[in-house]
Backbone of each chain as ProteinMPNN parsed JSONL, in Angstrom:
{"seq_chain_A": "XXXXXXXXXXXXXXXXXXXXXXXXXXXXXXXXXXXXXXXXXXXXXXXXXXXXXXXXXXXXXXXXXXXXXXXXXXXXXXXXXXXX", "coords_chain_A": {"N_chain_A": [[-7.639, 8.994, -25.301], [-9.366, 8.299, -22.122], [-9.693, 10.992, -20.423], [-9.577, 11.008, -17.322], [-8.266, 8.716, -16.89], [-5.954, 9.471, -17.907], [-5.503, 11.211, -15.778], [-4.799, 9.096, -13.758], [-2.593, 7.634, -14.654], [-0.665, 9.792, -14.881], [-0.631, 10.609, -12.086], [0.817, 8.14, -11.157], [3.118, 8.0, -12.353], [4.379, 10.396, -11.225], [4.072, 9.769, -8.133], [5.685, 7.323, -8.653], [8.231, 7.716, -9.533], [9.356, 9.459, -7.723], [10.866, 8.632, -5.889], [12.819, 8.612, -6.657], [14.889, 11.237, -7.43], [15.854, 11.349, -4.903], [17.195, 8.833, -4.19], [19.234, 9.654, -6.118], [20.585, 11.768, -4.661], [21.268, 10.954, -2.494], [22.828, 8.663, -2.945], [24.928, 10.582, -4.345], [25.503, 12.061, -1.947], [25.697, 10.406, -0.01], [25.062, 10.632, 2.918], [23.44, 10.164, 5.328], [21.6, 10.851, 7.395], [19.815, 11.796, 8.304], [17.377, 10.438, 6.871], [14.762, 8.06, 7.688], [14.975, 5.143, 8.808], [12.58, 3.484, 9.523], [10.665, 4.304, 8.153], [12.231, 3.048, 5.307], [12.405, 0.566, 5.606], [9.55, -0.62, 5.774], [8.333, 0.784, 3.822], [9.784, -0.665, 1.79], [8.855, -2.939, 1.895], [5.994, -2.468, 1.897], [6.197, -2.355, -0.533], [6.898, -4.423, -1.728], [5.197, -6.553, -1.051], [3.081, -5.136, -3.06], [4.02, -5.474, -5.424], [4.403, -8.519, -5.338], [1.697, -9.269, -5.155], [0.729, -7.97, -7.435], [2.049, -9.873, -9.577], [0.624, -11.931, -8.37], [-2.278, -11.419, -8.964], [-1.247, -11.263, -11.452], [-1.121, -8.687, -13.21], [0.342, -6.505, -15.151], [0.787, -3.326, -15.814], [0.922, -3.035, -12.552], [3.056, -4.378, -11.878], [5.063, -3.515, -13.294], [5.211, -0.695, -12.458], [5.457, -0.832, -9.408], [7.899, -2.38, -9.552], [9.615, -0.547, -10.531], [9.849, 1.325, -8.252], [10.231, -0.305, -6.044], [13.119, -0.965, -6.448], [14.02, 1.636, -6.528], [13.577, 1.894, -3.656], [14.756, 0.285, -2.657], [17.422, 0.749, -3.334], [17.723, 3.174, -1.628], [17.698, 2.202, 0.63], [19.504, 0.185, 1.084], [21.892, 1.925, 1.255], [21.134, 3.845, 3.222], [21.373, 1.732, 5.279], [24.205, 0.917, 4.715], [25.675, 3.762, 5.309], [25.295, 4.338, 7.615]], "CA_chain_A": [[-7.629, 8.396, -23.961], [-10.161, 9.341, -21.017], [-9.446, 12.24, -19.141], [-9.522, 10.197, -15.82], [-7.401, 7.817, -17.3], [-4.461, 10.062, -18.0], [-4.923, 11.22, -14.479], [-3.953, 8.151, -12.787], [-1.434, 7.481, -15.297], [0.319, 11.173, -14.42], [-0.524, 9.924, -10.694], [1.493, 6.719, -10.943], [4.618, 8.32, -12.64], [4.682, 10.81, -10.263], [4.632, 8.996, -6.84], [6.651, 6.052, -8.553], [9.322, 8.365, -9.641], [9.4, 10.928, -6.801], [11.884, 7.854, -4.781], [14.556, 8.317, -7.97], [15.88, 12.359, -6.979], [16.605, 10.759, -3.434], [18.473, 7.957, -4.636], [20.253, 10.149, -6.697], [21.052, 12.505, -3.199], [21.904, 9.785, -1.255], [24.45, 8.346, -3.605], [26.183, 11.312, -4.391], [26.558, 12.801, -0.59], [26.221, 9.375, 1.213], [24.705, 11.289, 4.541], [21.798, 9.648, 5.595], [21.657, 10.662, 9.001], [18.384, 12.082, 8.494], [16.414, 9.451, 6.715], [14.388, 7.317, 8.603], [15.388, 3.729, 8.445], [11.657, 2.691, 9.625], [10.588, 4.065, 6.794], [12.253, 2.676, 4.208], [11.577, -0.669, 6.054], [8.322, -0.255, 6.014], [8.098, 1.369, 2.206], [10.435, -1.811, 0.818], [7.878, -4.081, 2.858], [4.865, -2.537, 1.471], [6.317, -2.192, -2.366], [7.455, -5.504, -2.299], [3.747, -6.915, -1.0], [2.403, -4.916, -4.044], [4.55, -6.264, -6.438], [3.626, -9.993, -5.048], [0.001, -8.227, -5.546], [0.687, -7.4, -8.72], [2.068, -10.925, -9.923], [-0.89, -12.744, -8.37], [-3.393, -10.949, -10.538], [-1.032, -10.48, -13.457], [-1.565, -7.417, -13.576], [1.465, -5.502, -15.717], [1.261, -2.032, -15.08], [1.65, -2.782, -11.396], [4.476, -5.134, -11.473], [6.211, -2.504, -13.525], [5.411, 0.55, -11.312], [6.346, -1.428, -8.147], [9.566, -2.712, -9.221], [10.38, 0.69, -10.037], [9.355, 2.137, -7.114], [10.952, -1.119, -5.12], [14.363, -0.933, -6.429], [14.416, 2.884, -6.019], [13.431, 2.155, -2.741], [16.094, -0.628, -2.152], [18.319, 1.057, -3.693], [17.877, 4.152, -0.421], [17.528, 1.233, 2.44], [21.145, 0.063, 1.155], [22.361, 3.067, 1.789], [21.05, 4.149, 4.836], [22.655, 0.82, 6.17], [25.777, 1.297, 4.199], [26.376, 4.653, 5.362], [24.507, 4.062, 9.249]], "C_chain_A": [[-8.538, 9.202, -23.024], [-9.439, 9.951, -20.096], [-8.762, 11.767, -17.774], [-8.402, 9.11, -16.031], [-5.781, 8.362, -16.836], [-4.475, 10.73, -16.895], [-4.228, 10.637, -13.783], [-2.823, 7.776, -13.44], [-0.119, 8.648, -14.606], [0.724, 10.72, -12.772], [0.758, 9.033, -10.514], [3.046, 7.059, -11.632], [5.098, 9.426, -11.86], [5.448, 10.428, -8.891], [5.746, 7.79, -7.469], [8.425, 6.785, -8.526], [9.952, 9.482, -9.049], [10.925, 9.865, -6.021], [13.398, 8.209, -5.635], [15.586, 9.905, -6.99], [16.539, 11.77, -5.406], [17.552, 9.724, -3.017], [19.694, 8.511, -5.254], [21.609, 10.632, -5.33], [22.039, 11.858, -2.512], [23.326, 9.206, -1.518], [25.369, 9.381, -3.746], [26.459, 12.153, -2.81], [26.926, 11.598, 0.409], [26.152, 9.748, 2.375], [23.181, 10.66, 4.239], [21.17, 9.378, 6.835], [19.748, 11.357, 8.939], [17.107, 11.333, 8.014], [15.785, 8.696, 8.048], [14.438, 6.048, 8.115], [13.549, 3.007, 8.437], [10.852, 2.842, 8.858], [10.591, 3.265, 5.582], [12.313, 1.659, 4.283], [10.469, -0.639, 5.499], [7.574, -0.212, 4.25], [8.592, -0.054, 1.33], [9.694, -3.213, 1.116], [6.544, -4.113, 1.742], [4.853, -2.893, -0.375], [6.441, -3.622, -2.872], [5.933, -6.661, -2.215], [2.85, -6.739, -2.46], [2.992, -5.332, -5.598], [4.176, -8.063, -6.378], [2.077, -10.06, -5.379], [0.043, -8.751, -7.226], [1.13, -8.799, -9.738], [0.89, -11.986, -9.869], [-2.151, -12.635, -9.077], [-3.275, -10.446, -12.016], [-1.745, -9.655, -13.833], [0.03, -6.387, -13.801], [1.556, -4.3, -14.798], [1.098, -1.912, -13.151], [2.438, -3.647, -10.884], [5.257, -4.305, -11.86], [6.237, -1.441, -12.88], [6.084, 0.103, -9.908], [7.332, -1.828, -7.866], [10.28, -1.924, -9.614], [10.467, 0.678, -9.212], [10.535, 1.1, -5.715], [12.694, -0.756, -5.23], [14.844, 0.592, -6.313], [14.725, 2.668, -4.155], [14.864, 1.204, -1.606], [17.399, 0.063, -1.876], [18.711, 2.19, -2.171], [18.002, 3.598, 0.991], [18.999, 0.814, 1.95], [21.835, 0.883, 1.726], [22.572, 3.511, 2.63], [21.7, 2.845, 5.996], [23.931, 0.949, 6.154], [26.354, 2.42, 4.901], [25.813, 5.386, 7.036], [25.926, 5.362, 10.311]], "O_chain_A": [[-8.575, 10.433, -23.02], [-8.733, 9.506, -19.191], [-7.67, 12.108, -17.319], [-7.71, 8.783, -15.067], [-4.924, 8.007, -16.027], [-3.324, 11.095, -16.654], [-3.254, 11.094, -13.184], [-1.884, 7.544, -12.679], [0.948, 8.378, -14.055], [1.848, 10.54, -12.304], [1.629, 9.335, -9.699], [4.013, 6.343, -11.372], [6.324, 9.484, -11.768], [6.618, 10.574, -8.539], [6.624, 7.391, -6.704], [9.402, 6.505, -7.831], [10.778, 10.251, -9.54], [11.933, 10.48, -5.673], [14.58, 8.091, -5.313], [16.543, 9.775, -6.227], [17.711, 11.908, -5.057], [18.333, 9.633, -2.07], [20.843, 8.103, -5.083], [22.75, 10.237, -5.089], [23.176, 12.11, -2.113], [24.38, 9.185, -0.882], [26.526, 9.229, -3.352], [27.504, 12.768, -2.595], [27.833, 11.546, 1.24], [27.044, 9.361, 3.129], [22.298, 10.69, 3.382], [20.554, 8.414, 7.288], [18.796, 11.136, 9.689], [16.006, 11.487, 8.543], [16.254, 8.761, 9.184], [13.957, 5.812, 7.006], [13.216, 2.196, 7.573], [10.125, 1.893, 8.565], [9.624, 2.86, 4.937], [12.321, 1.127, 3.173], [10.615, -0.633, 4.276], [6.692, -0.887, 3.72], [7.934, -0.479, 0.38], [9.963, -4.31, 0.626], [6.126, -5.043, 1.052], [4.022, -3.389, -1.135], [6.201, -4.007, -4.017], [5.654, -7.429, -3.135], [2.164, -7.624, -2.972], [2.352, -5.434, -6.645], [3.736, -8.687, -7.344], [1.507, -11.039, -5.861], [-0.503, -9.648, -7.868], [0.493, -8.813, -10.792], [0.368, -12.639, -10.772], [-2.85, -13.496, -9.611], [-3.916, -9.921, -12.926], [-2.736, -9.694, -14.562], [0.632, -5.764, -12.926], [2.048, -4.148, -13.68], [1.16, -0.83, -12.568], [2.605, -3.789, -9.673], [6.225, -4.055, -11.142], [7.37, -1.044, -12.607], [7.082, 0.639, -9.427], [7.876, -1.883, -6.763], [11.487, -2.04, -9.398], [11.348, -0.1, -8.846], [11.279, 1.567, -4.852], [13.377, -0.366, -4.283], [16.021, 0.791, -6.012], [15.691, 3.095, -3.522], [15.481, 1.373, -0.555], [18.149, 0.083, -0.901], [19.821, 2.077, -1.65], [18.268, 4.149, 2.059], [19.825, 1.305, 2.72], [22.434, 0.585, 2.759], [23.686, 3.746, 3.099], [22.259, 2.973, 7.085], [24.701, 1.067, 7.108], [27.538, 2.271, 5.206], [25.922, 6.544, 7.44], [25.822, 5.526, 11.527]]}, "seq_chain_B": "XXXXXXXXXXXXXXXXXXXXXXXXXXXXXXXXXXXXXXXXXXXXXXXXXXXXXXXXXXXXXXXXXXXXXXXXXXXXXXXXXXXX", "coords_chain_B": {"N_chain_B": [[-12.093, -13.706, 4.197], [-10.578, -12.967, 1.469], [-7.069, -14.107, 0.549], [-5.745, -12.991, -1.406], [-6.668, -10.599, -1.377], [-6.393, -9.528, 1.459], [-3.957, -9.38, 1.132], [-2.92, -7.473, -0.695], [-4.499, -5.37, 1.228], [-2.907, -5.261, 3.11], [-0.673, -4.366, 1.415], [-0.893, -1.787, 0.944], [-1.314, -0.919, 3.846], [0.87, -0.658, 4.28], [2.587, 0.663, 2.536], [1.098, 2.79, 2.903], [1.55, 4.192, 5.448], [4.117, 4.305, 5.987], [5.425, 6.459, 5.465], [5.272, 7.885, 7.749], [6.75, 7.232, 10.128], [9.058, 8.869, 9.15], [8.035, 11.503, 9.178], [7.552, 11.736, 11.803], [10.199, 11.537, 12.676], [11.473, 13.519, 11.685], [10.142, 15.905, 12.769], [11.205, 15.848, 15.17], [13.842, 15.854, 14.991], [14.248, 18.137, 13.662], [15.683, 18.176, 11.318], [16.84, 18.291, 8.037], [18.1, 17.923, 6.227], [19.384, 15.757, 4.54], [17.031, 14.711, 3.479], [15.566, 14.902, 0.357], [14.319, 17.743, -1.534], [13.301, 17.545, -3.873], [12.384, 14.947, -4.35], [9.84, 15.112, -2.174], [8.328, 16.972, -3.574], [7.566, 15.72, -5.295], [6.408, 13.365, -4.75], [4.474, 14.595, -3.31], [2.743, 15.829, -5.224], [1.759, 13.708, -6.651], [0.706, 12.209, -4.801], [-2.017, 14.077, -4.687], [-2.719, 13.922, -7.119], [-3.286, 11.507, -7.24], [-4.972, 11.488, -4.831], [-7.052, 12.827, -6.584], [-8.045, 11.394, -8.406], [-9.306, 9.414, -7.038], [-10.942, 10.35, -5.768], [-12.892, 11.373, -8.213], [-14.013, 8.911, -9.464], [-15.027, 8.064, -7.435], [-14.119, 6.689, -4.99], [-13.46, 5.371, -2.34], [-11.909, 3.745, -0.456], [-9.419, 4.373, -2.006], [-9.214, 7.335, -1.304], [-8.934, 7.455, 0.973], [-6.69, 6.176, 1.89], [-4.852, 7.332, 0.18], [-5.163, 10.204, 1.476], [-4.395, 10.184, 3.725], [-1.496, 9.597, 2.983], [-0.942, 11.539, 1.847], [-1.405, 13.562, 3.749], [0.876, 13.094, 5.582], [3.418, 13.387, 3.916], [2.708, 15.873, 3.162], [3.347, 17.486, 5.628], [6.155, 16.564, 6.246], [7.307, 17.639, 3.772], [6.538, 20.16, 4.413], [8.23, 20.273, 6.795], [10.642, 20.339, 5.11], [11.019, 22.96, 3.565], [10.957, 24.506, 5.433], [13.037, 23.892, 7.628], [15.595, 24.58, 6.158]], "CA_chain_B": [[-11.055, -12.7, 2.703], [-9.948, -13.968, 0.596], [-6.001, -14.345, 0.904], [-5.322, -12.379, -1.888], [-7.334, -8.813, -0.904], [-5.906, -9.722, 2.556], [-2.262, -9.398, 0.675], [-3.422, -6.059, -0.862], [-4.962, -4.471, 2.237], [-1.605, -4.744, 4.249], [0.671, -3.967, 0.926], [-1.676, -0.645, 1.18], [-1.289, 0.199, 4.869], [2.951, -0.649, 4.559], [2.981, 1.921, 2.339], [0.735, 4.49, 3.541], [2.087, 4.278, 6.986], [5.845, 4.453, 5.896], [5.546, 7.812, 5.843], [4.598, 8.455, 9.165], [7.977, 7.787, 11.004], [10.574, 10.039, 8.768], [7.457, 12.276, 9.768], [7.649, 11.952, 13.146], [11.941, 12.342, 12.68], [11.905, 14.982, 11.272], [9.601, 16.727, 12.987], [11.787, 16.055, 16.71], [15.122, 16.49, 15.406], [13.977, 19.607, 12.676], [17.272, 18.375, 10.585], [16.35, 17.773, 6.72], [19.856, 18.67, 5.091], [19.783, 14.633, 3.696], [16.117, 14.698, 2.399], [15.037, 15.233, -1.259], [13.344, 18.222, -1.852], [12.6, 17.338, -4.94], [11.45, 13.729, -3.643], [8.775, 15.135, -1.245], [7.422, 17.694, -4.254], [6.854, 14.663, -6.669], [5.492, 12.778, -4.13], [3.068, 15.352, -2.964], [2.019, 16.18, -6.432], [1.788, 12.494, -6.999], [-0.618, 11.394, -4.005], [-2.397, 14.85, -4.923], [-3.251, 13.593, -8.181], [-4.265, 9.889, -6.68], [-6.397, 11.544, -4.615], [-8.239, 13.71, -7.308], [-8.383, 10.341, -9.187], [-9.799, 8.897, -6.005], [-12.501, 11.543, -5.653], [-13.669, 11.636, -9.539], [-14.124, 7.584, -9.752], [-15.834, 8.21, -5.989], [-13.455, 5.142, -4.496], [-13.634, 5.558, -1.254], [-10.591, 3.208, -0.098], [-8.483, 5.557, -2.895], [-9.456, 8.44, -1.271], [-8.288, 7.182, 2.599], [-5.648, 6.103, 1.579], [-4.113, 8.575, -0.068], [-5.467, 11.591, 1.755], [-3.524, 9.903, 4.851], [-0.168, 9.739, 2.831], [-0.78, 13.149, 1.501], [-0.503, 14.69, 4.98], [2.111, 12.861, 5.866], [4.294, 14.128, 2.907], [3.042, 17.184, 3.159], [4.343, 17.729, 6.835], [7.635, 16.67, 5.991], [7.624, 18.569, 2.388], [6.463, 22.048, 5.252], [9.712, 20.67, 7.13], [11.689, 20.657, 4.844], [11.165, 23.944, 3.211], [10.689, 25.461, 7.228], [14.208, 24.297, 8.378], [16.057, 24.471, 4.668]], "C_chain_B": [[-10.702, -13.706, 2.51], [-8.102, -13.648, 0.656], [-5.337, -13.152, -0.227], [-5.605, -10.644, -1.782], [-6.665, -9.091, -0.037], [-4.363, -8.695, 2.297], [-2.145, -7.629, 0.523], [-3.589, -4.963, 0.069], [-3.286, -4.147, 3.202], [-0.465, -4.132, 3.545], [0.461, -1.794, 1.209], [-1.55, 0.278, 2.632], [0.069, 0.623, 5.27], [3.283, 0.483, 3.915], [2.782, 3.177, 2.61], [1.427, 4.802, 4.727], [3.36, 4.347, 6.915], [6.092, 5.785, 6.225], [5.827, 8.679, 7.069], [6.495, 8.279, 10.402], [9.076, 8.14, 10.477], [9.758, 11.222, 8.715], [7.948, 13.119, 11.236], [9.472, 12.669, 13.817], [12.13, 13.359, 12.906], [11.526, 16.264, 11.94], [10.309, 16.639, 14.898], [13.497, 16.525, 16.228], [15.398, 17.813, 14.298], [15.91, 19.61, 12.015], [16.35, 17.793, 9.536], [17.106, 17.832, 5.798], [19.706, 17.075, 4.008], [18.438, 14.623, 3.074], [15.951, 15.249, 1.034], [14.223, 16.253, -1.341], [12.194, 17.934, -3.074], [11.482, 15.837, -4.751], [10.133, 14.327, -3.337], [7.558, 16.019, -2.233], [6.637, 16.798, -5.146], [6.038, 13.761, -6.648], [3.902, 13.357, -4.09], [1.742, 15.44, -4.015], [1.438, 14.426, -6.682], [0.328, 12.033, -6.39], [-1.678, 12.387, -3.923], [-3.155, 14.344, -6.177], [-4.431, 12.406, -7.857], [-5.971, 10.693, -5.906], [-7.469, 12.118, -5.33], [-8.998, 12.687, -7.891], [-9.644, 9.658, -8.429], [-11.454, 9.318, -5.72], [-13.462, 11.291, -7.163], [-14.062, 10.628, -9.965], [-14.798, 7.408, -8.279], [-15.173, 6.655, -5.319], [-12.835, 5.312, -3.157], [-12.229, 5.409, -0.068], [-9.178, 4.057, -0.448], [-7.931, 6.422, -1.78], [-8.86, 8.646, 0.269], [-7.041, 7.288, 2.456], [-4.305, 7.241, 1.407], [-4.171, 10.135, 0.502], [-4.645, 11.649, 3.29], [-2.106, 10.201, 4.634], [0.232, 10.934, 2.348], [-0.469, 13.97, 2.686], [0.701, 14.314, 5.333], [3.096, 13.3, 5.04], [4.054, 15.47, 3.194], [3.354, 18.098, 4.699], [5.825, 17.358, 6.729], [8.164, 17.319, 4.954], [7.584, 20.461, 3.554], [8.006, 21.78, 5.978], [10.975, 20.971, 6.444], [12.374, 22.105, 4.337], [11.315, 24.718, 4.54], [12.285, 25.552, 7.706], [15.632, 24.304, 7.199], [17.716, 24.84, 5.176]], "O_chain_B": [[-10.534, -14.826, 2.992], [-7.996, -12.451, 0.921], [-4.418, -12.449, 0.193], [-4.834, -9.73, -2.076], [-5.561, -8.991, -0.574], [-3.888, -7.754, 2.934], [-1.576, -6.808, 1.243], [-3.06, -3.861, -0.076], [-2.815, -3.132, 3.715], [0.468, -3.569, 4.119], [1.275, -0.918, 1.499], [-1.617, 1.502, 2.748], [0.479, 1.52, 6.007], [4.074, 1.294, 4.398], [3.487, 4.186, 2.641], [1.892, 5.939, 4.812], [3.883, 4.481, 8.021], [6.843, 6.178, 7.117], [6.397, 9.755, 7.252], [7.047, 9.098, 11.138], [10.13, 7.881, 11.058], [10.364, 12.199, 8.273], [8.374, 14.216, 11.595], [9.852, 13.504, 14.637], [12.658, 14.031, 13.791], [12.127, 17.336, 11.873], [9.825, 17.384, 15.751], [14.216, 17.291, 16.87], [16.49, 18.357, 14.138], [16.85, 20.398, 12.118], [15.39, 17.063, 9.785], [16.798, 17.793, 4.607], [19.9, 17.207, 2.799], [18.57, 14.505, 1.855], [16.447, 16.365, 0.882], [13.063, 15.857, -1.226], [10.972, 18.027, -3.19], [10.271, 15.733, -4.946], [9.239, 14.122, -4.158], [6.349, 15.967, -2.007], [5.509, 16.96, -5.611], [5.281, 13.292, -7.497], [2.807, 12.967, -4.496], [0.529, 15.273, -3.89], [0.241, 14.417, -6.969], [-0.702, 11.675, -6.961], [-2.562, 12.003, -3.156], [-4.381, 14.427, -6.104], [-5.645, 12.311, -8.036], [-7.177, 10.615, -6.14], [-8.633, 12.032, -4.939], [-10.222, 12.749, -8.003], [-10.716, 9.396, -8.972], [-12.555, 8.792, -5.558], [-14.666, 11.043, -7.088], [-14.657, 10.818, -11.026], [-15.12, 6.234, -8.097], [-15.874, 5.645, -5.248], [-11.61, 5.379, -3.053], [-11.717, 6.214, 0.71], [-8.24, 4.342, 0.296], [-6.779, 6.424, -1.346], [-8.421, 9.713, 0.698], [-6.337, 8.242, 2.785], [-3.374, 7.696, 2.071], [-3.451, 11.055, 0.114], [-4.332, 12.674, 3.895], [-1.415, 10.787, 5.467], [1.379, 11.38, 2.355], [0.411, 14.829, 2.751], [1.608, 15.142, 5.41], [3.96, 13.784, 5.772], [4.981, 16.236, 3.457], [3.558, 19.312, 4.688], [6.628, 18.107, 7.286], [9.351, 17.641, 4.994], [8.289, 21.464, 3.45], [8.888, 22.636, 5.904], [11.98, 21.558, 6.848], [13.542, 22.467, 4.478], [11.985, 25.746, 4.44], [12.847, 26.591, 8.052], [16.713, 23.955, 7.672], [18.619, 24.896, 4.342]]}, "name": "protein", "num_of_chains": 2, "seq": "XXXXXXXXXXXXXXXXXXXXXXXXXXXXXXXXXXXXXXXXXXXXXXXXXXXXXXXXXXXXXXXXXXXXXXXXXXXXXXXXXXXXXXXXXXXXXXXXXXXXXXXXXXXXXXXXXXXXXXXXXXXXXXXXXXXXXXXXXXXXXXXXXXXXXXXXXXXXXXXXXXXXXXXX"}
């Protein structure tokens, strides 16, 4: 595989999977006085755009990175309502 | 434009720009007890990578992009370690 390749690959499991430890957080203390709600507006806005993205040009690997990345991100905007 | 870049360009600025107000939070009420450390490191490393990717494929858009959401992480990754 090229070099450059397995950069953006490392890239893309990185940022997709950086939202997971915070989901974890969130669920087990349920304080989410410090998040920012406009944020994860904002983040569940844009992920969900790039997943619509990502359907329109059938294009796999970014329907599957984005609906990681989305339902991590869902998963932390529940929350922060749930636990407001 | 075409309707579909259109789609793209805004899923692109929802996410870069998410960042920017659990930035701005954090940085008035210097509380970070509910953030992820680990989140903000995986991130960093993450849009760190994008941008190297960004740079070595010379992609200009990449390279905005991500060099925008990189500060923004990495001002809230300095708060969090600053007020720990």
């Amino acid at each position: 595989m090229e070099l450059i390749i397995l950069l953006g690959l490392v890239a893309v499991i990185f940022t997709n999977a950086s939202f997971l430890p915070q989901a974890i957080k969130t669920i087990k203390t349920k304080h989410t006085k410090d998040l920012s709600l406009g944020m994860y507006l904002m983040l569940a806005t844009g992920l969900f755009l790039w997943l619509l993205y990502g359907i329109l040009i059938k294009d796999f690997p970014l329907i599957l990175s984005n609906g990681i990345s989305l339902t991590f991100t869902l998963t932390i905007l529940f929350l922060i309502i749930r636990y407001k």
